[in-house]
Every structure is written in C-alpha cells, then in structure tokens.
N, C-alpha and C positions, 0 to 999 in steps of 0.2 A: 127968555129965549125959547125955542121949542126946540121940542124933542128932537134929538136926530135921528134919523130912520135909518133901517136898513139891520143887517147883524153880519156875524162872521160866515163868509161862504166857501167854499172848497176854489173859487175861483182866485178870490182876494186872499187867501189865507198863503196859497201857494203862491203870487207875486210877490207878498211881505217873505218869502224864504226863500224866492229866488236870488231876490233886492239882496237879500244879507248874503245871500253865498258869492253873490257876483261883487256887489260893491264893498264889503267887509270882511270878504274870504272867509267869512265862516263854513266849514266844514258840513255839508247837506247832512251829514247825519246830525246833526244838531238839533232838525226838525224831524217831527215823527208824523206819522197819515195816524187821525183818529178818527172815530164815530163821524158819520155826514159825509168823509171825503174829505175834510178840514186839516189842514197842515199846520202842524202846532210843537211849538219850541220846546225843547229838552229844560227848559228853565222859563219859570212866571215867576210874575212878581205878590208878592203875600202882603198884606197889608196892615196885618193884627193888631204888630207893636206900637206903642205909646200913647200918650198920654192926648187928651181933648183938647187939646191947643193949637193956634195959629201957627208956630213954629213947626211942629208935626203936620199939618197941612201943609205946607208951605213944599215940606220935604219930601211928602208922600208926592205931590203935584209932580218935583225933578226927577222922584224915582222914576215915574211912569214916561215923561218922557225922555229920557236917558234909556230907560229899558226899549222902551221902541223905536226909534231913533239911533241906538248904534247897529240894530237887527237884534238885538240878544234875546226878547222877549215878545212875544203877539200873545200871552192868555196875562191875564190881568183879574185877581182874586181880593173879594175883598166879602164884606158882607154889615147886613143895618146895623147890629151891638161893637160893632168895632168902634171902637174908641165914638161911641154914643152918636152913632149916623155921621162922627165925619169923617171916617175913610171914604167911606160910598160919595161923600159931595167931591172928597179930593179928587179923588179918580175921575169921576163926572165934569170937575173943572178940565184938569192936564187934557182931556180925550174933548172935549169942546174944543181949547184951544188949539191942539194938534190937526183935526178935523177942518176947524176952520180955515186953519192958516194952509191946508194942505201938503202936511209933511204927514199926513196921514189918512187913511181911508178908513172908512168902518166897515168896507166887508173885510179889512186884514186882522182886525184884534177882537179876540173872544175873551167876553166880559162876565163873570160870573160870580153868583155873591147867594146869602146862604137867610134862610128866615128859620124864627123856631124861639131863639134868646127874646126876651125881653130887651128892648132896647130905646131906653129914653132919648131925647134931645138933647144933646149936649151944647146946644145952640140958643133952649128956650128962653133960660132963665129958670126954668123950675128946677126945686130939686125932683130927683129922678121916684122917687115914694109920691111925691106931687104929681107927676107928668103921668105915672102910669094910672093913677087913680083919673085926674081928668078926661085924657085922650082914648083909656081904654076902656075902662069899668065901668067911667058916669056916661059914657055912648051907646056901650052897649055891642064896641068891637070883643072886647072880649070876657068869658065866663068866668067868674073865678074856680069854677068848675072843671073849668081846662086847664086851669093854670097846675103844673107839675113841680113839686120843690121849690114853688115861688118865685121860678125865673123860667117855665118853656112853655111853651104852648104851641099845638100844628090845629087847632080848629079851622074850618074852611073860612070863618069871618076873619080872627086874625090874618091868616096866611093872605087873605084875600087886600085887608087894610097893609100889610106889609112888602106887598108887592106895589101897589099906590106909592108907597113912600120911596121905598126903591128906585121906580121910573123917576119920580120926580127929583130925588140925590142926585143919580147919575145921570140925568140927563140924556136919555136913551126912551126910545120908543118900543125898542124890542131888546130886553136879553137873550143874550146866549144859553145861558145855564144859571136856574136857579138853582139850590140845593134845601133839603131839611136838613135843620142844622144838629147835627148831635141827638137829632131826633129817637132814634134805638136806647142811645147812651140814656138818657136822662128818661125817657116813657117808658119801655119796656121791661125795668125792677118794677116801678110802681104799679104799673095797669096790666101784670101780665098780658102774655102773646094775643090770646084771644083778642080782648082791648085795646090792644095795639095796633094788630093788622085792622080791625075796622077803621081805624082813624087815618091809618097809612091808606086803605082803600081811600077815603075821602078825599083826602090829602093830596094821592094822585088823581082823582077824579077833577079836583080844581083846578092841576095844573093841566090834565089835558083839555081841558075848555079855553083857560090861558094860550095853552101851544093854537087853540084853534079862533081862537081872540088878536094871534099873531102879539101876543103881549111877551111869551118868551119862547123860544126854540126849541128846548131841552131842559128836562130835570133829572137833579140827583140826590144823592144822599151821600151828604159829609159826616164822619165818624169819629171818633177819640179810640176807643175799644170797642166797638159794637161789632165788626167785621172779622178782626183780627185777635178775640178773646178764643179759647176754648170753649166747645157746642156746649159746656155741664153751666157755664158762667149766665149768671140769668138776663144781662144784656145783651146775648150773643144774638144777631140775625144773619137768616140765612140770606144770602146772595141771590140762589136761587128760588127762594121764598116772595123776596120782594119781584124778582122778576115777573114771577106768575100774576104778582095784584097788577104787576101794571100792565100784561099782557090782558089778564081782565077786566082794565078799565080802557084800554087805549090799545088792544089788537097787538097782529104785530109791528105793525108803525107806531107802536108807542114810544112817548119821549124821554121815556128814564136811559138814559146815555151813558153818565156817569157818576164814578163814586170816589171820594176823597178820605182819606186814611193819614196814619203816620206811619212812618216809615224811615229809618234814620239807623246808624251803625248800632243801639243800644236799643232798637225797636225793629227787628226785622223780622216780625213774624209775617208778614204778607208773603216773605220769600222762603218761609222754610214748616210755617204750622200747617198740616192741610186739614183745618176746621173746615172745612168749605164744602158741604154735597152735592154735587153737582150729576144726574141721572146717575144714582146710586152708587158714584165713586167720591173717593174722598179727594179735593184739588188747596192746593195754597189758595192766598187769596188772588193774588196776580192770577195762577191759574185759573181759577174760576170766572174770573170776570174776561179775560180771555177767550173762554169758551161760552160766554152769555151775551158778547159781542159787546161788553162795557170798556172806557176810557177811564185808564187810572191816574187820576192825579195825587201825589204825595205831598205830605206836607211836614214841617219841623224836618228838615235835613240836620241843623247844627244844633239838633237839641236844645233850642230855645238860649242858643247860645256856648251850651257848656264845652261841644266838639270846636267849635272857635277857639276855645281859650284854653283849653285840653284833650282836645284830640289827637289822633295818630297824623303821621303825614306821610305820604305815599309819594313817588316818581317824581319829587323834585314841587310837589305839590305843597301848598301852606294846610295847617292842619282844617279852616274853612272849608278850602275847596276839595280835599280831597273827602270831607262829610259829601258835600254835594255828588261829585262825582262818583261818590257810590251808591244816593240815591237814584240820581237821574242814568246809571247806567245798571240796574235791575232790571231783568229779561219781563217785561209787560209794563213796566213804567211808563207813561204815555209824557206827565210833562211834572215838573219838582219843584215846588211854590218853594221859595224865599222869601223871608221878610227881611230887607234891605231897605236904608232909609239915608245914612251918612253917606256922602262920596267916596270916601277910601275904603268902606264895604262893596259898596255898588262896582268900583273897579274891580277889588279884590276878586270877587266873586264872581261877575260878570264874564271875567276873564277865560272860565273852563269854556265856556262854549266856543271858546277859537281852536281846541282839541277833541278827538274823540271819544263817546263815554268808552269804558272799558268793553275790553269783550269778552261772553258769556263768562269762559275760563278764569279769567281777572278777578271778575267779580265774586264769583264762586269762591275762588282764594281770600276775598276779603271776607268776604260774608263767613267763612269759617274763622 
C-alpha cells in the first residue's frame, strides 16, 4: 500500500478535540494547545510493553483504535526497538485501517516514535546478533565506532537508515515527531560533553534536512535521566544547551519542538529540581522548557506498573488513575503517554479524561 500523506495540523488536530467534547462530553480541558498550534490530548497512548508476538500486535492495533475513537487520545507514541519494529507496524496497521475506512483523518493524530536503540526485526527470522551484523555492519549503515555500550548509536547513516524503516512500519509519508532516543542517557558518560554536542550538532543537522525533505515535522529528545538528574551527574543535559545546537543548525524555525521525560508520583523531579539554566537563572524542568517554547510529553505515570497495584488513591479515584491524573495534571505538562494494551486497562484508565486534571493547588498537595 502507499504511504499516507499528510501529518498532524493545528487545523485537524482541533476538529479531533472538538469531535470529543461535543460527541463524548469530554471536558475541553482534556486537550492542551502545543508547539505548531496543534491541539493535543492530556492522555497518549505508549506502546513499549510486551512481548514480539501476534497477540501483542493484535492488541497494540485495538489500543489505538479505542484510544481514537472514543476521543480519548490524538498523540500515539511508539518507537523501532519496541518490541523489535513491531509496535511501529502495529500502529501503522490500526492508523491504515482507521484512515482508510474514514473514522479517521491524518491531519488529527500526532505520531511520534524515537531512533538511537538498536533494534533488530523481530519479523526476520534472524537471531537479533545476526540481524545486526547483516543489515548494519556487513552494509556499511553502521560503525562499530559509533556503536556506544553495544546497543546506541545517533550517527547521521544510522539515523538516516532508521528513519527509512520507520516510514515504511508505519506506514506514513511524514511524521510528526521523531525523537533521539536516550541519546544523553547512554552517549554523554562515555564521549563526554565536547563529543557529544558534535554528534547532536549532526544529528540535528539531518533532521533538519528530513524537516526539509518533508519526511518528518519536528524533532525531539526523549530521556530516562538526562534532563531531570542533578547539573554534577555526568549524563546531565542542558535544555538550554540543546536549544542553542538546534537554533545553530535550523535558525529560529528550528524543529526541535519537544522533549519526553519521566515523570510519575516517585519521579517528580521535572516539577520540583531546578537543574535547568535557563538565561542565568535556575528553572525546573517543565519550567525550562516552557520558557524555550518546548512540548512536554511525560512518560511511565504508573511506574511501570507498581502505582497500579500500590499506589495511593485520591477523590474516589482507583490507585491507576489517580497515578495518571497527577501526571497529566502538572503545571507544563502538555500530554501523559500510557502504556495500555488489555481492555479493562484501557477503560479503567481511559476514563480520567471524562474529568478535569487537578488544579495548580491539588497538585502541589499531591506532589508534597
């Protein structure tokens, strides 16, 4: 089949949140204005968990259209080492078939997925020390030179072969938002800062040729700790650091948009550490990227599980949603990836977006 064209616009993006306030009485604050003018849901969907099998496709496929489809969700996160390229086909299928049958547009859902991991085919039949040796080394896409702890790499040939595989998973002619994935996290102990920022210079230099190739819209950088550690921590990167390379390679219509983090009740340093320099003052991270005009997307609200099955529970809330509901209501928080795959999740969870996140004051109470 070919590509689908087209990406997420401020125009389509704001009909899919009309659609949900008017025909499923979701509450308009549910959707938040980010970067571009783009209207985008207090809740995405995450794609990370489980295992390379049929069944797990199967299920990723209903997440995505259950999440679009009742209104709950327009951003859709995923990326190529996920469960070994096939989340990215999942999601590529559900958004084909939604697309085609037209219970769905593409200028209303922002699609974004993340390069950097190693990530075999879990489709080939190789084993995965096979696959990488074939497809990357014996080609000539990638150095072992570049390779970092034997699973990252951000060279412009990688990045470049990784965005190829990408379009063709998902089935898309343009993304939304690519990301480096953990890129800080895992390059900047090994190659110090100096070595680093040059390869990030590059790195953004190929996406903005991409942004100008119309192959994706916007890049970011997705983090573990890199953002949200203390400035003494040797993966720590500045906010404002990165800004300036990409204001150096791409002006200021540069495409570095956004940045994705953790962020969860036992992780809240975004909202209270101010690591962050921003013109010689010190800011949280929300702060900071607020002031450098970035879109935060959070990620692991239920701690990878543990606040589901022991967490607190708040105003009549199950201990799940009240995780969520305190990620997705942090003052700078733009939208709060879930990874959600069983039905009685997807309800369960689903569900906070028919209420409003908290306000300021609420949150400040939980967050202490």
């Amino acid at each position: 089949m070919p590509a689908i064209e087209g990406w997420a616009t401020p125009e389509g993006t704001r009909s899919f949140a009309d659609r949900a306030v008017a025909r499923h009485h979701l509450p308009a604050t549910h959707f938040r204005a980010g970067p571009g003018g783009l209207t985008l849901s207090s809740l995405g969907l995450g794609t990370y968990i489980g295992p390379p099998d049929g069944a797990t496709d199967f299920a990723v496929e209903q997440a995505v259209r259950i999440c679009t489809e009742s209104g709950r969700a327009n951003v859709l996160d995923t990326a190529i080492n996920y469960r070994h390229q096939r989340a990215e086909r999942s999601v590529g299928r559900a958004l084909g078939r939604l697309i085609a049958s037209g219970r769905l547009a593409r200028e209303e859902v922002f699609v974004a997925t993340k390069h950097g991991y190693l990530a075999p085919d879990g489709e080939s039949g190789l084993p995965p020390e096979e696959w990488v040796e074939q497809e990357l080394f014996s080609t000539g896409v990638l150095a072992r030179r570049d390779l970092v702890d034997d699973s990252h790499a951000m060279s412009v040939g990688y990045l470049t072969d990784q965005l190829a595989r990408s379009e063709r998973n998902l089935g898309l002619k343009t993304i939304d938002l690519v990301y480096l994935h953990n890129a800080a996290d895992a390059q900047l102990p090994a190659l110090g800062r100096t070595a680093f920022l040059d390869r990030l210079t590059a790195a953004f230099e190929l996406y903005e040729r991409f942004r100008r190739q119309g192959r994706i819209r916007t890049y970011g950088i997705a983090t573990w700790d890199a953002l949200r550690v203390p400035r003494s921590d040797s993966s720590f990167l500045s906010l404002e650091e990165a800004v300036a390379v990409a204001r150096g390679v791409g002006g200021e219509s540069h495409g570095f948009k956004f940045i994705q983090f953790p962020f969860n009740l036992a992780m809240p340093e975004a909202a209270q550490l101010r690591n962050q320099p921003v013109a010689g003052a010190r800011r949280t991270l929300f702060e900071a990227a607020a002031e450098l005009g970035l879109g935060c997307f959070t990620s692991v609200p239920l701690g990878q599980g543990q606040f589901a099955r022991n967490g607190p529970s708040s105003d009549g809330l199950t201990p799940a949603q009240t995780a969520i509901q305190f990620a997705r209501s942090a003052p700078g928080a733009l939208t709060t990836l879930v990874g959600q795959k069983r039905p009685e999740h997807l309800s369960e969870n689903l569900r906070i977006a028919e209420g409003p996140p908290w306000a300021p004051e609420e949150f400040q109470r939980q967050l202490r």
